[in-house]
N, C-alpha and C positions, 0 to 999 in steps of 0.2 A: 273083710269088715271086722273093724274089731270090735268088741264087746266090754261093757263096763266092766273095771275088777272090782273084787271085791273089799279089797281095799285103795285106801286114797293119802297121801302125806299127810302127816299131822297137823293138824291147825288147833288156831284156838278159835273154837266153834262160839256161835253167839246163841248159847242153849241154856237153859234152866236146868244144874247139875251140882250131885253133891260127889266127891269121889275124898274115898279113903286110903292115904298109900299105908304101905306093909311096914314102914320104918316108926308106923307109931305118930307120924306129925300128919293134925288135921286139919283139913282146909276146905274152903266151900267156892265152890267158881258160880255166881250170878248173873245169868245176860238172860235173852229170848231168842225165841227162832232157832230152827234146826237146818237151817239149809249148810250143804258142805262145803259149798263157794264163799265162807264166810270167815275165810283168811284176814282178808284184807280190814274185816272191822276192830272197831275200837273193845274192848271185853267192858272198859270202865273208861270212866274219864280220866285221865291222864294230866298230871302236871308236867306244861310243857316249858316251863322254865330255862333257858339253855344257857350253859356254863361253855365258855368257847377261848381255850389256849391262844397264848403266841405262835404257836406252831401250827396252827390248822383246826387242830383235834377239838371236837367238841361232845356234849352231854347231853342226854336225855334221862327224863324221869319216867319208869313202867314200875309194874306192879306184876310177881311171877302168877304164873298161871299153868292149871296141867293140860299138856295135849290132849286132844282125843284122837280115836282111830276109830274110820266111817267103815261100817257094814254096808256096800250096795247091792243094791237088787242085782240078780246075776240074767234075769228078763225083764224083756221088755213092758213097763208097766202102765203104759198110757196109749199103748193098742186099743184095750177096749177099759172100761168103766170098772176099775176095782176098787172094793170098796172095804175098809177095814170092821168086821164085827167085834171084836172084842178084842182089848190091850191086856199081857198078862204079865208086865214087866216095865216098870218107871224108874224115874231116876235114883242113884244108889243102890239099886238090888244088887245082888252077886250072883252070876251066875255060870252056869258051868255049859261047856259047848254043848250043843242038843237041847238047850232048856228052849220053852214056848215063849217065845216076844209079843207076838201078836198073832189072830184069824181074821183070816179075809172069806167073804162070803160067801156060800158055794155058788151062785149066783155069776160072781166075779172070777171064779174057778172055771166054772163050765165055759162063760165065754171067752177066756184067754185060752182053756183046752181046744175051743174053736177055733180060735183066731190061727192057733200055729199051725195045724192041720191044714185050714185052707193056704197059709201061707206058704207051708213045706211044701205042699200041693201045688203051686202056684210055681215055685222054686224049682219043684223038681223040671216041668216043665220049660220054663226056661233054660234050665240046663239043657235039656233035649235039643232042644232049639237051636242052641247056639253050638251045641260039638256037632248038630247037620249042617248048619252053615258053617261051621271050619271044615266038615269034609266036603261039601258041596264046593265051597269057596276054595279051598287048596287045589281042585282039578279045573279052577274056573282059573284061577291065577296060572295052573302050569300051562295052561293052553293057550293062556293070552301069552307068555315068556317064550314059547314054541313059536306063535305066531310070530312077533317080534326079531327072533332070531330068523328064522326063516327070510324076512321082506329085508333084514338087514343085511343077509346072505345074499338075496336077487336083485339087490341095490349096487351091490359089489360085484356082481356079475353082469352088470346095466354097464355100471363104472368103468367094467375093464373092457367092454365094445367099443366103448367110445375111444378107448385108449388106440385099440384097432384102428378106427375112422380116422383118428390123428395122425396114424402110421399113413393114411393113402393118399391124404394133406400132402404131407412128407414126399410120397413117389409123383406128384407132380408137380413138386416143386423142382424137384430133382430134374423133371422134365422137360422143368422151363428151364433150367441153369444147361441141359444136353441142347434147347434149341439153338440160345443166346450161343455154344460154342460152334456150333454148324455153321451159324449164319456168319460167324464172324471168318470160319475157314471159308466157307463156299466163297463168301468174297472176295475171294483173292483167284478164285477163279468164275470169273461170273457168267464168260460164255459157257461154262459147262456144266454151271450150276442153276440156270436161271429157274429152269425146269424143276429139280428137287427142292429148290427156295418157296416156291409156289406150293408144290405141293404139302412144303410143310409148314409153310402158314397158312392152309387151309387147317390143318391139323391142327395145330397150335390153337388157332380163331377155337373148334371144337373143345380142346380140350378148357383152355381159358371159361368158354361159357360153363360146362361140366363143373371145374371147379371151383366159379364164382357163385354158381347153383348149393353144389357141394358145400361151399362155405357160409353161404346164407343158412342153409337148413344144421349145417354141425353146429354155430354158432348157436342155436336156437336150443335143438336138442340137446348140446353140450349144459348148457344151464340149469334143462331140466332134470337132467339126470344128476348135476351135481348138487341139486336142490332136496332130489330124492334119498342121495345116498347119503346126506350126510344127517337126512331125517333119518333115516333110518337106522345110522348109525350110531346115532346119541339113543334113538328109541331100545337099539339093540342093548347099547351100553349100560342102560338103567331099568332093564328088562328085569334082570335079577333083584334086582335093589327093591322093582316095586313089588312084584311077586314075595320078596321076604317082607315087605310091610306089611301087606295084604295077610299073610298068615300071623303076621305078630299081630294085630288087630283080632282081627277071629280068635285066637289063641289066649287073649286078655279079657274078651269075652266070654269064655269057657270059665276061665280063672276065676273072673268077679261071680259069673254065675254058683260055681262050685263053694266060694267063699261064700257066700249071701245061703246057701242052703246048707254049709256045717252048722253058719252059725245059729242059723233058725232050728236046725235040731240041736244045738248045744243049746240053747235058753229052754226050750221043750223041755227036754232033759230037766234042767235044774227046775222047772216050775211044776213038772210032774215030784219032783223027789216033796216036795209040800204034802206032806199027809196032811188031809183033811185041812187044806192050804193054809197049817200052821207055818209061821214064819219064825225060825228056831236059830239062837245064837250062836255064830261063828267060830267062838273062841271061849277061852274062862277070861273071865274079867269082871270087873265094878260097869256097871252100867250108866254112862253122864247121862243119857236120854234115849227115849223113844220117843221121835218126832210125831206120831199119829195119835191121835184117837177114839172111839168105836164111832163110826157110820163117817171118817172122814176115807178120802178118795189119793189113791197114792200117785206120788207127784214124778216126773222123770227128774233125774237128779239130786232128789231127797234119801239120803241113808235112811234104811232101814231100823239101824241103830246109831250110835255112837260109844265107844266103851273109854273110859281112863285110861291114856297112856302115863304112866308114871314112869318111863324111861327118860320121858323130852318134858323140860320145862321149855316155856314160852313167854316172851316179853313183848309185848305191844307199848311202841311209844310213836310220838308223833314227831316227825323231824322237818322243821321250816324251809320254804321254797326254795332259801338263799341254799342251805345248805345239802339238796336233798341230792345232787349232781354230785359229788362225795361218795355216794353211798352206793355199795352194787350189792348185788346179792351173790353169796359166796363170801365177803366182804366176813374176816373175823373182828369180833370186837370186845373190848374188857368188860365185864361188868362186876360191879358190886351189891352185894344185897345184903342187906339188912339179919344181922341177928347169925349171917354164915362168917365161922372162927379159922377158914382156912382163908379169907381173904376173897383178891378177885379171881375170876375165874372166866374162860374162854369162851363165847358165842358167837354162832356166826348169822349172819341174815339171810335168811331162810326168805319172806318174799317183799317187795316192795308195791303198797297200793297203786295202782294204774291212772288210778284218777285223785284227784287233790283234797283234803278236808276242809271245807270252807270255817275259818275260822272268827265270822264276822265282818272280817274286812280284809283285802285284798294282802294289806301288809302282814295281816297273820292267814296266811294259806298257810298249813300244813300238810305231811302224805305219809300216810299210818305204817311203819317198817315193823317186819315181826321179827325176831329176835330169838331163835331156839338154842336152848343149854345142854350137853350130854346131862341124864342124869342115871346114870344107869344104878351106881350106888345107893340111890335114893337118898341121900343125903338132905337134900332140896326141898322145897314145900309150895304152896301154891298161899297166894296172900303177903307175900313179904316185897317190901318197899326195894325197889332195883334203880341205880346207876345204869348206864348203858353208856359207852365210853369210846366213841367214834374216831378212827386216824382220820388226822387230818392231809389233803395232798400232800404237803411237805413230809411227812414222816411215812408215807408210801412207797416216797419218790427216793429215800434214802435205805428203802428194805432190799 
């Protein structure tokens, strides 16, 4: 099972945040909501005006903006009822890794200390469980694959009697071919044959019914046995085969079980290290927000924090239906912004909304594209007027 990290790609978060980068240019990012799924929204209205070449290539108007980077919970937080007492950290504070964000209530403490207890509890047990049925199961399967081989072994020793019985088919046929040459010599002398002629088609009459007898019951029994052995054969044949699925089975059981009680003592783990279930920041950094506050109920999903990345600028613009089949993510693109003396400079599209922004009416659907810029330099600011400068197929198709 895997477990949420503790952090998540940068987005531009729809959160009430002021952040200060280190190069001296200041800037103010205004939305609501702290949810971290909040990539795909718009930060501001956007003029979506579009500027569209002979060539393909077209334009979008966004507005930069600074990443953030989500703090999440490292447990599980909607097990049981937790509930936030006091916030000790809002937006724009600074603070240094180990400072107090927020208290959750010892109320909400005690019960989630419960919760993982009984669940490890729970866990361990099913582990138990499930390595006695892989060893229970492993000598249940070898004894069914012994059986198996065995009946496919006495199938084939069925098989090869009957091979016999066709051999004695064989010696009286031979017998009828020694009569037919008798009868054909004795003729030629019949006064002194007449007598051994009689006697041996008495014999003959005997042996004919014997082996029309013979032949009714081989033909019958022949059938069955090759009915048997060739079940038996195939049974034999995938004897192994099920026997290994049978233990990969048990075996993936163990597995899931063993995963599912690391991870219940890894979340343990991290919600015991909560002194006095303060929730204490990750890293140093500017603080865009803290989603909670005192007597609210923490959400699965919701970062605990959010801090300013000033490394990634972000451009949200909106790009029209006609042209949105254009655009992939990974997809680099120019942009230009406002007031920057190096010109345009590189971005690539980081994600594309899933679903469409109703623009009114059908002919203006649009579908919100984010737009992320190295800024490691810091160069960059958050607030300035952006280009956003799309290849068109044609100029793709000649890269």
């Amino acid at each position: 099972m895997r477990k949420p990290g503790k952090r998540m790609a940068s987005v531009i978060a729809s959160i009430a945040a002021v952040c200060v980068m280190t190069g001296g240019i200041g800037y103010q990012a205004a939305v609501s909501g702290a949810q971290t799924d909040s990539t795909e929204s718009s930060v501001k209205d956007q003029n979506t005006d579009q500027q569209e070449s002979t060539d393909g290539s077209f334009s979008e108007e966004g507005t930069t903006q600074i990443s953030t980077v989500s703090q999440m919970p490292e447990f599980t937080v909607n097990a049981v009822t937790m509930t936030v007492e006091e916030v000790y950290a809002s937006s724009g504070d600074t603070v240094s890794k180990g400072d107090a964000l927020f208290k959750l209530t010892d109320e909400s403490m005690e019960a989630a200390k419960s919760y993982y207890e009984d669940a490890i509890s729970d866990a361990e047990n099913t582990l138990k469980t499930a390595e006695a049925n892989l060893a229970s199961g492993k000598l249940s399967a070898e004894s069914t694959k012994q059986d198996a081989d065995l009946t496919a072994q006495t199938a084939a020793d069925s098989y090869q009697a009957q091979q016999s019985a066709d051999a004695v088919q064989s010696t009286l046929e031979q017998a009828q071919k020694e009569f037919d040459s008798a009868v054909e010599t004795y003729n030629k002398n019949v006064e002194e044959t007449n007598t051994k002629i009689t006697e041996l088609m008495d014999s003959l009459d005997d042996l004919k019914s014997d082996y029309e007898q013979a032949e009714r019951d081989a033909t019958t029994q022949k059938a069955e046995l090759q009915n048997e052995y060739d079940t038996a054969v195939v049974e034999g044949k995938y004897a192994g085969s099920t026997y290994e699925s049978t233990v990969s089975e048990l075996e993936s059981a163990v597995e899931s079980a063993q995963d599912t009680l690391d991870t219940l003592k890894e979340e343990q783990t991290a919600l015991l290290a909560l002194e006095n279930g303060v929730v204490t920041a990750d890293e140093d950094g500017t603080i865009a927000a803290v989603p909670y506050e005192a007597e609210d109920t923490l959400q699965s999903g919701t970062a605990f924090a959010l801090y300013c990345d000033t490394q990634t600028i972000m451009i949200s613009v909106e790009v029209p239906q006609e042209n949105i089949a254009q655009v992939g993510v990974g997809d680099e693109v120019s942009v230009m912004i406002a007031g920057n003396r190096d010109g345009a400079v590189t971005g690539t599209v980081s994600s594309i909304a899933s679903s469409a922004t109703t623009g009114g009416s059908v002919s203006n659907v649009t579908y919100a594209v984010i737009i992320s810029i190295d800024n490691s330099d810091g160069r960059l600011g958050s607030g300035s007027s952006a280009t956003v400068i799309f290849q068109g197929e044609q100029e793709k198709k000649t890269e």
